[in-house]
Steps between C-alpha positions, in 0.01 A plus 500: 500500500777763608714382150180574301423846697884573476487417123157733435689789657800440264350517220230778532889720634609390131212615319495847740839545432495385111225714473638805692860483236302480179302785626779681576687387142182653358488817670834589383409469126820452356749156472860530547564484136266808475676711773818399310401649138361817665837533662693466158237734329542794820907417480480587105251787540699684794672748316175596284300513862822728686528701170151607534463534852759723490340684198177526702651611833776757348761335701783346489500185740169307581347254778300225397363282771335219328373431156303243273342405162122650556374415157689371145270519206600341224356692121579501144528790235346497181648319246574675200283412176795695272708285542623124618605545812695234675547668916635335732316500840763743683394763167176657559471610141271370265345222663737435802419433859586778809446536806370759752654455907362688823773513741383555855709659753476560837713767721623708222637840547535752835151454565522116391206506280307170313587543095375328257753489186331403114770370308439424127736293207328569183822636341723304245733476751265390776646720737272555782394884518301695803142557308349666863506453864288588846593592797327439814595666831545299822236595710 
């Protein structure tokens, strides 16, 4: 009878606590292999995000506190019906595919504002480029 209760209560503290992980797994939203490639992407883009924070702020050194991939949209351009084009996916011209980024930061600045950063790489290059930003004050 006890090896029976003793069992019961195993078993329902496995499925509380097997629960309780893949809730927690599922709150955070992202895998490790996720948090990895928006690491890479944030690494390359650092330069584009200090260059216009510094733009923005009319100084010379910046703060950053935290940031993250908000939103990537992936589009396409128009192909063009002149010609034959053949793009490859890093050209948005004629028919290729780009990509629009909101960076979120937190702590920026003296007054450590939230900015949001829209980054856009519809150029032959595929350079990302600042297309507009907000700024909201820490209240």
């Amino acid at each position: 009878m006890k090896i029976k209760r003793s069992l019961c209560i195993l078993v329902l503290i496995g499925i509380v606590l097997a629960n309780s992980t893949l809730t927690s797994a599922s709150n955070t939203g992202f895998s490790e292999r996720e948090k990895q490639l928006e690491e890479a992407l944030l690494q390359q883009l650092h330069s584009s995000i200090v260059s216009a924070l510094k733009s923005i702020y009319k100084t010379e050194y910046i703060m950053i506190g935290c940031k993250r991939i908000s939103s990537i949209d992936t589009l396409v351009t128009l192909k063009n019906k002149d010609k034959e084009s053949k793009s490859i996916s890093a050209d948005a011209t004629h028919g290729g595919k780009y990509f629009e980024l909101t960076i979120s930061l937190c702590d920026v600045g003296p007054k450590e504002d939230y900015v949001e950063l829209y980054f856009k790489n519809d150029t032959a290059g595929a350079n990302y480029y600042l297309v507009d930003y907000k700024i909201t004050p820490k209240d």
